[in-house]
C-alpha positions in Angstrom: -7.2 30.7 4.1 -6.0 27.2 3.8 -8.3 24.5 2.3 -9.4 23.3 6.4 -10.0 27.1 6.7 -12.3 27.4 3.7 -14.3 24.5 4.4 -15.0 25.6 7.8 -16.1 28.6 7.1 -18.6 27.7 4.6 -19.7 25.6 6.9 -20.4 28.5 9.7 -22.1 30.4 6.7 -24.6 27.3 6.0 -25.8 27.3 9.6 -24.3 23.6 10.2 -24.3 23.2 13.6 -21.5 21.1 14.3 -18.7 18.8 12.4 -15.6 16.4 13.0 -12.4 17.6 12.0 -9.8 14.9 12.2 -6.4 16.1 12.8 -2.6 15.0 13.5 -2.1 18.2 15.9 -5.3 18.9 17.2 -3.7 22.2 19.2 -2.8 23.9 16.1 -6.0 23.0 14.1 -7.7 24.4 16.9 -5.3 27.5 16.8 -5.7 28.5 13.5 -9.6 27.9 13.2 -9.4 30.6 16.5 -7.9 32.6 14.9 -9.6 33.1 11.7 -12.7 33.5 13.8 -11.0 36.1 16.0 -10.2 37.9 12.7 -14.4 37.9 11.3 -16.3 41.5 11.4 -18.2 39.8 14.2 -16.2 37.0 15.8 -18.4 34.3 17.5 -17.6 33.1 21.1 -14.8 30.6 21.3 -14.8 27.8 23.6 -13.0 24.3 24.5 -13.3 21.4 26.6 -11.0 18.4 27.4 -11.4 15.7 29.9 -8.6 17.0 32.3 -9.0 20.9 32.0 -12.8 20.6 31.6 -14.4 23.8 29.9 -12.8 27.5 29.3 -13.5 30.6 27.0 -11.2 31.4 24.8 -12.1 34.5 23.3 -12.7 35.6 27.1 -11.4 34.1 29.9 -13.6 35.9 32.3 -16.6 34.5 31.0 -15.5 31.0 31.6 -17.9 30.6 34.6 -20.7 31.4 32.3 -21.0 27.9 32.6 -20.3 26.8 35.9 -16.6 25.6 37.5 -14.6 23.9 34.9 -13.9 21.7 37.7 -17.6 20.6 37.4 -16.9 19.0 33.7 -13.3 17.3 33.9 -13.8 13.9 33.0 -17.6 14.6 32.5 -17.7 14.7 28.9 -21.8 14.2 28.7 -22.2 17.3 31.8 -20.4 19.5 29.1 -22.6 19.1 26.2 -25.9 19.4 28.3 -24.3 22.9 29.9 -23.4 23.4 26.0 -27.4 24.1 25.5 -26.5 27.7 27.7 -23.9 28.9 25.4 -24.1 32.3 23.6 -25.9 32.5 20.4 -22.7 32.7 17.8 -20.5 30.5 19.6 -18.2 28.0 18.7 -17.0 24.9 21.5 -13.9 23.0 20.1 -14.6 19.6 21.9 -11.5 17.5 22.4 -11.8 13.8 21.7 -8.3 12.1 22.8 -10.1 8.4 22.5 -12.6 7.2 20.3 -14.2 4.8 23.2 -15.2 8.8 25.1 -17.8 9.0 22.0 -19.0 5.4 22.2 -20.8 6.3 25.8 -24.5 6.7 25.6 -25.0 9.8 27.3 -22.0 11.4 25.0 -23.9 10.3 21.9 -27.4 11.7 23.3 -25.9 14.6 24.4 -24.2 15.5 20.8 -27.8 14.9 19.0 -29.4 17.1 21.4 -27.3 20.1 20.3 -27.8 19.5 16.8 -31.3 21.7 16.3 -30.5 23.9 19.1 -27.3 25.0 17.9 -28.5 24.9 14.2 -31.5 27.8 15.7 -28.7 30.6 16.2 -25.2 29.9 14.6 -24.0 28.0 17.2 -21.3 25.3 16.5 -20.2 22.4 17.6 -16.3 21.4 16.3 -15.1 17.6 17.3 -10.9 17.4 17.3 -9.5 14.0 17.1 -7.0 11.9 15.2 -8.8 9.4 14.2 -12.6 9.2 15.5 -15.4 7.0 14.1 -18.9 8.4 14.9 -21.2 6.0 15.9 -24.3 5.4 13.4 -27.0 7.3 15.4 -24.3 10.6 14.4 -22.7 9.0 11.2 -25.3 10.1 8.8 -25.5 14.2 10.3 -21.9 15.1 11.2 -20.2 16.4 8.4 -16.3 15.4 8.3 -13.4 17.7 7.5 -9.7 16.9 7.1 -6.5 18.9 8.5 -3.9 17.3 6.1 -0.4 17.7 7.2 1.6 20.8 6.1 2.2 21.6 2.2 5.7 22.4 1.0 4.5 26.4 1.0 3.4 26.1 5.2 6.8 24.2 5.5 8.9 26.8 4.0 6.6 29.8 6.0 7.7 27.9 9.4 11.8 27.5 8.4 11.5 31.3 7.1 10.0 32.3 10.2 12.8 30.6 12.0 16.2 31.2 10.0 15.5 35.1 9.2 16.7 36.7 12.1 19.9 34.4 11.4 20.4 35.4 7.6 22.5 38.3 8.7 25.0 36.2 10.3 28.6 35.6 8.6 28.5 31.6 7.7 25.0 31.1 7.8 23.6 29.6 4.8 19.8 29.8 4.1 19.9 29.6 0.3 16.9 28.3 -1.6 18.6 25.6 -2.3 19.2 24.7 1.3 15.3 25.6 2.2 14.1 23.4 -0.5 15.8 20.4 0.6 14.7 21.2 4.3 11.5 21.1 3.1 12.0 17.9 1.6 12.8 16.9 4.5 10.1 18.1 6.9 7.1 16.4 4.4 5.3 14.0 6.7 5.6 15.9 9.7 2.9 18.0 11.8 3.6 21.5 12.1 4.7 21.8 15.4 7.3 18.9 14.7 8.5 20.7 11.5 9.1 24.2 14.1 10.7 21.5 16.8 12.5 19.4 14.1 14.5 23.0 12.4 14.6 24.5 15.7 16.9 21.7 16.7 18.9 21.8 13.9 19.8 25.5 13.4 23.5 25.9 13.4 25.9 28.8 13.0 26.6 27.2 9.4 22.7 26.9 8.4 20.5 23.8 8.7 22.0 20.5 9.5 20.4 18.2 7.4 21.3 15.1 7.9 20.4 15.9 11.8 16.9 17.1 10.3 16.2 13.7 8.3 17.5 11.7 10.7 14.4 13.5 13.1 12.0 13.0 10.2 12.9 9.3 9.8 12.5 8.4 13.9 9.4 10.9 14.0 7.9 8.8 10.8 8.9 5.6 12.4 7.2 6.0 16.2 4.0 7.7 14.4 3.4 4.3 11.8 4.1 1.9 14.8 7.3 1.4 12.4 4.7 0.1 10.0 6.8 2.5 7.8 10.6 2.6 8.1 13.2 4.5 6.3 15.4 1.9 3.9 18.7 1.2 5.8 20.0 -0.8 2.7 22.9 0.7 0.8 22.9 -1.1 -2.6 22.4 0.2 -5.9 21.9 -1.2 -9.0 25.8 -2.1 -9.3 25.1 -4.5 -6.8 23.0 -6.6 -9.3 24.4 -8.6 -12.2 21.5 -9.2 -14.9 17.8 -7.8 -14.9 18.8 -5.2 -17.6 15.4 -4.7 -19.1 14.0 -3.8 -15.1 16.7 -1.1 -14.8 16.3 -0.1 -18.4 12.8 0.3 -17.7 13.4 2.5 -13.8 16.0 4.3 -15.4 13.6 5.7 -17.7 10.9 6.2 -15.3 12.9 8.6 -13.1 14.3 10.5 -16.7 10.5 11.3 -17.1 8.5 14.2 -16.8 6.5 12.5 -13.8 10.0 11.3 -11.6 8.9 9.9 -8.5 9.8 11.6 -5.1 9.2 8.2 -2.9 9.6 4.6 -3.5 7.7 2.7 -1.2 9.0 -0.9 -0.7 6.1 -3.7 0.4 8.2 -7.4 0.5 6.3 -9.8 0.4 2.6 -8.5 -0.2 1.6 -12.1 -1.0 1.6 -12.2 2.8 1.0 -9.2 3.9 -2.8 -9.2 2.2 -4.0 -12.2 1.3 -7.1 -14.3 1.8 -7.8 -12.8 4.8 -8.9 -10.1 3.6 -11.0 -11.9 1.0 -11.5 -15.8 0.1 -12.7 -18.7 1.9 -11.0 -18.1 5.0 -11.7 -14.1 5.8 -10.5 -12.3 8.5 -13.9 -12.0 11.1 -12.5 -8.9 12.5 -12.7 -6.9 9.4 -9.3 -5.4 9.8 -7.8 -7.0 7.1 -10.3 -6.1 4.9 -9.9 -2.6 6.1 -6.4 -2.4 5.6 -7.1 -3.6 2.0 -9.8 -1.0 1.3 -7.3 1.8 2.7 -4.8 0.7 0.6 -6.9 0.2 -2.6 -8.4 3.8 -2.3 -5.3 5.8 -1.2 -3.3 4.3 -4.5 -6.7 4.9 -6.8 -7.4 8.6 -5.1 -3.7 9.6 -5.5 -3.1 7.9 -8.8 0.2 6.8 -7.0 2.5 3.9 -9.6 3.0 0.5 -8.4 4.8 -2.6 -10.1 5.0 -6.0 -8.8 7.9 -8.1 -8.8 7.5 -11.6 -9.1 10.0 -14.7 -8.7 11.1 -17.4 -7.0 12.9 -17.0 -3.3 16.4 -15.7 -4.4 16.1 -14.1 -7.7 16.9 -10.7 -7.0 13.1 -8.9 -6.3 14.2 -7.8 -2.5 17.4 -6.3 -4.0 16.1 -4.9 -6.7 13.3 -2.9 -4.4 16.1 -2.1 -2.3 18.6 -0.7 -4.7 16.2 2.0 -6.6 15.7 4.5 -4.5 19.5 4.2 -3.8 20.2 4.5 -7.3 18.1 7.5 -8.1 18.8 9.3 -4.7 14.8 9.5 -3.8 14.0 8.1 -0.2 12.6 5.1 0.1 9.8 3.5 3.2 9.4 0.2 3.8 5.8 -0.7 4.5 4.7 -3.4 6.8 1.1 -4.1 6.8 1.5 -6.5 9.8 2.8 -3.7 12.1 0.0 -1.9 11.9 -2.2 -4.3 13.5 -3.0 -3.7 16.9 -5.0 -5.3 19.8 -7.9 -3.2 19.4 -9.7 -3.0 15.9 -10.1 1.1 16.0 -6.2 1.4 16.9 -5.7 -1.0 13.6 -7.8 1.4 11.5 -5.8 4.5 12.9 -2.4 3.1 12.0 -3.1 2.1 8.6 -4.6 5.6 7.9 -1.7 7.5 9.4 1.0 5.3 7.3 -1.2 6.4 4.3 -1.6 10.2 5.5 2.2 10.0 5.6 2.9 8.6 2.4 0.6 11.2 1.1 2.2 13.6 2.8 6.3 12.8 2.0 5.5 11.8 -1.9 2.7 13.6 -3.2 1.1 12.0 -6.0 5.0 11.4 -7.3 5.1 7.9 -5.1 6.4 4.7 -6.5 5.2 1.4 -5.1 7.4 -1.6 -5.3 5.9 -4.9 -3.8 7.7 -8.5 -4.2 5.6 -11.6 -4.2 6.5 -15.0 -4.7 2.8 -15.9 -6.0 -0.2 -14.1 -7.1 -2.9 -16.3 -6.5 -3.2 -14.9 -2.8 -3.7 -11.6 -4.3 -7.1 -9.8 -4.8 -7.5 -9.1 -7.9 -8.7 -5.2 -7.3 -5.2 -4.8 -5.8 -2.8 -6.6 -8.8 -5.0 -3.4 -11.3 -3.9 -1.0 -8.6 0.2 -1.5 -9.8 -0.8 0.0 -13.0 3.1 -0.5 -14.4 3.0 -4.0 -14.5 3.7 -7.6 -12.9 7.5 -8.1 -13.7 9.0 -11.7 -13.5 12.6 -12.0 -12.3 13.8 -15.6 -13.7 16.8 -17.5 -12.9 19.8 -15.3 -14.1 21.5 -17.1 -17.3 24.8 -17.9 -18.0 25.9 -14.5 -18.6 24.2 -13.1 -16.1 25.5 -15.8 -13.4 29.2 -14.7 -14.7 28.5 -11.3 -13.2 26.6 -11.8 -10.3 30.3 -13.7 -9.7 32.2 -11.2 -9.9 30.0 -8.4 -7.8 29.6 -11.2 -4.6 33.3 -12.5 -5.1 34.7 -8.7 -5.0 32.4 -8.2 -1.9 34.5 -10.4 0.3 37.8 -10.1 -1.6 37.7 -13.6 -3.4 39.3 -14.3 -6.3 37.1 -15.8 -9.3 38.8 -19.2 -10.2 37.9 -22.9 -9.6 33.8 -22.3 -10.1 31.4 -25.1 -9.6 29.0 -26.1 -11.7 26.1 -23.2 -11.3 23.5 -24.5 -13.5 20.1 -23.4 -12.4 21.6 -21.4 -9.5 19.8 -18.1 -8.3 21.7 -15.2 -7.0 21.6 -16.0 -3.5 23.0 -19.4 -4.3 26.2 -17.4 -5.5 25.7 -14.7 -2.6 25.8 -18.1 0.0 28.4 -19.6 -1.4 30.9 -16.7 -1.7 30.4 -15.8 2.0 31.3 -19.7 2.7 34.3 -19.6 0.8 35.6 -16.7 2.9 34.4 -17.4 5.9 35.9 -21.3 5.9 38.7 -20.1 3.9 38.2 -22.2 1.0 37.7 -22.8 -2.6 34.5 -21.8 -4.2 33.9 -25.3 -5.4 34.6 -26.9 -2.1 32.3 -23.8 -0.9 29.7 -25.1 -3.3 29.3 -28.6 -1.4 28.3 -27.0 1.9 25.1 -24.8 1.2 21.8 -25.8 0.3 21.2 -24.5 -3.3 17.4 -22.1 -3.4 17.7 -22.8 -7.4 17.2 -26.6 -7.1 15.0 -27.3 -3.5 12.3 -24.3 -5.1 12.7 -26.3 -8.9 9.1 -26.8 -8.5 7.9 -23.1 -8.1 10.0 -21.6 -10.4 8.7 -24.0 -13.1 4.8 -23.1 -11.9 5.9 -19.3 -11.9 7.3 -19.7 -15.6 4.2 -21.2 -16.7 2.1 -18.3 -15.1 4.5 -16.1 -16.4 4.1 -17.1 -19.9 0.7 -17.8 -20.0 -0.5 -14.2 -18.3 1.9 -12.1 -20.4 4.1 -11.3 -17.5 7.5 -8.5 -18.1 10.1 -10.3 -18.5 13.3 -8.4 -15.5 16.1 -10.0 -17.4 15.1 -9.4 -21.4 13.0 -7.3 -23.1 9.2 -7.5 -23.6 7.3 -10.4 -22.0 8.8 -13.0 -20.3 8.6 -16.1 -23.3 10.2 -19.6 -21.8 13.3 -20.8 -24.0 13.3 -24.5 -25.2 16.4 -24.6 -22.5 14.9 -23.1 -19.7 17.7 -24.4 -17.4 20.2 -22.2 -18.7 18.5 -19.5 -20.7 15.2 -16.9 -19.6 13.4 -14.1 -21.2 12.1 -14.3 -24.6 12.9 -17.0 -27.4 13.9 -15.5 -30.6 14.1 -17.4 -33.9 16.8 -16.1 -37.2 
């Protein structure tokens, strides 16, 4: 039995007399709780109800008038659970819950505590199926909660084997281990009935296709979040950046490790993203935000998932670097969007941001790597900087050196040839990204490039000095040398730490 399975059935054993099971696929669920039942020396009465099909027996379809026309109950949630009191001794009723407003209704919610003593009496049992359902408080306390996580790599490779076996005899057909593995891989995050769907579609005389297969996994990832996750499109790698050799020092050691992670998750901007309104003087009054930030604090402390923050000013190189590691180190990376997930109605807000979390549970494990750019901290709970346990990086201006090859990656981009610089003191990367693409787009020098863009390194002078400070005072890691970031006595053309012969 799997771990939904076992929990279940203990419960039967104790008596409970009913419970809320919160699934992605409630059909399944259902499917596989009937049939362990079905299996029992003496296998209780099955039953189900949902608002368009009303009520039927499952373990008999004969005895489905037992309780009146099913006609009688469609859309009559409440009628069901009073007609529920005539049940068998031994039975089980799988009720459907599609909406969280259906158990909201007064008559719903006295018609569930009715049941509870009178189903407790003779090992009858009540099962709620929904996604994401929030009991009201006059249930909250009684209902006991179980969870249907989403497949494990073993149920994933049971449904491909179940699938490519009466292919393996074919000439061509390649099902190695190797291939089912990475299948796997690919099928983490979906339900199970998506995984069967998603291979199904992809079975060729050759084997699995698998870029068709992750390209179903990224679009079936995307429409479940809302796209409050998305797949990286970016195609840089750390070749693309000139400087921040102690960062990639750092990754590169990271993913040589005995714990390599299996997802980067990138979060741009979290400074945004959660901020005061979710705690300070001027808090969200919807209690979504704060939500969001509770879900987020407790998935990354129950999972033990790593995190790092990258800190700078606007055109530094944070984005890029995000971008680039999961490119680098061939692991897939998500793009999380906190906004996305908010919806009109506070209950669909609370789904959302569970389901991106299920899903990042469910495609990295506990081996997930959290990446968030900021470009300040002081918007930032506090309980949420201790949850990026690897550290706040600072990503200063790139020196001299590093400026030199920052040139040469942006010039070779568009095919420009390094001569005739202008004076780059104090310039960020972008300033040298912007100013390459002028050059080739006006077909000019890059000095006469230089006097038609509007340089990030000088108009954010102010915040860069007021992120140096912070990052010197609060021990920040420096990107670009090692150790912690220490401010040189020429900070206009030097970063990282000062070191003394």
């Amino acid at each position: 039995m799997n771990p939904l399975q076992t929990d279940f059935h203990r419960l039967r054993c104790a008596g409970t007399p009913w419970c809320l099971i919160l699934t992605p696929d409630y059909r399944e669920c259902q499917r596989s709780l009937c049939k362990m039942l079905a299996e029992q020396d003496d296998p209780p009465s099955l039953w189900s109800w949902d608002c368009l099909q009303g009520h039927r027996c499952l373990s008999d379809p004969a005895q489905t008038g037992y309780l009146g026309s099913p006609d009688d109950t469609v859309q009559a949630p409440a009628l069901l659970l009073k007609k529920a009191m005539e049940l068998p001794g031994n039975s089980v009723l799988f009720f459907i819950v599609p909406k969280n407003d259906m158990v909201e209704d007064a008559a719903v919610i006295q018609g569930l505590a009715n049941l509870r003593n009178e189903f407790k009496a003779n090992k009858r049992t009540l099962v709620l199926l929904g996604r994401a359902v929030k009991l009201p408080s006059f249930l909250s306390e009684d209902v006991p909660v179980l969870e249907d996580p989403l497949p494990t790599n073993s149920e994933i490779w049971c449904i491909i084997e179940g699938l490519v076996k009466s292919f393996r005899n074919l000439e061509g057909f390649d099902a190695s281990p190797d291939l089912v593995d990475r299948a796997v891989d690919l099928c983490r995050g979906l339900t199970r009935f998506a995984t069967e769907e998603a291979i199904a579609r992809n079975l060729t005389r050759q084997g699995i296709d698998l870029k068709g297969l992750a390209d179903i996994q990224r679009r079936i990832v995307e429409l479940a979040t809302d796209r409050g996750l998305v797949y990286e499109r970016g195609l840089e790698t750390f070749d693309d950046i000139g400087g921040q050799a102690s960062f990639k020092q750092f990754l590169q050691g990271l993913f040589s490790g005995p714990r390599r992670p299996r997802l980067v998750v990138r979060w741009d901007e979290i400074d945004k993203s959660v901020s005061s309104a979710a705690s300070g003087t001027i808090a969200d009054n919807t209690g979504v935000s704060q939500d969001m930030l509770k879900v987020l604090l407790t998935s990354m402390q129950d999972n033990n998932w790593l995190g790092t923050i990258l800190v700078g000013a606007p055109g530094t190189g944070k984005t890029l670097s995000s971008v680039c590691t999961g490119n680098t180190f061939q692991v897939r990376t998500l793009v999380g969007d906190l906004g996305a997930a908010r919806a009109s109605l506070v209950g669909e807000s609370e789904r959302r941001i569970r389901t991106m979390m299920d899903i990042i549970q469910a495609v990295g494990g506990r081996d997930v790597l959290f990446l968030a750019t900021a470009n300040r901290l002081d918007t930032l709970p506090p309980e949420l900087q201790r949850r990026f346990n690897l550290g706040i990086w600072y990503f200063d201006v790139p020196s001299a050196p590093e400026r030199a090859a920052i040139w040469k990656i942006q010039a070779s981009r568009v095919g420009l040839e390094l001569r005739d610089l202008p004076d780059d003191a104090g310039w960020v990367g972008s300033d040298i990204r912007n100013c390459c693409q002028t050059a080739y787009m006006l077909n000019t020098s890059l000095k006469k490039a230089a006097e038609w863009i509007t340089l990030v390194g000088r108009t954010a002078r102010a915040d860069i000095d007021r992120l140096r400070d912070l990052a010197e005072n609060l021990g920040f890691l420096s990107a670009n040398q090692p150790g912690a970031y220490r401010r040189a006595k020429d900070a206009r053309e030097s970063n990282g730490r000062a070191i003394k012969l």
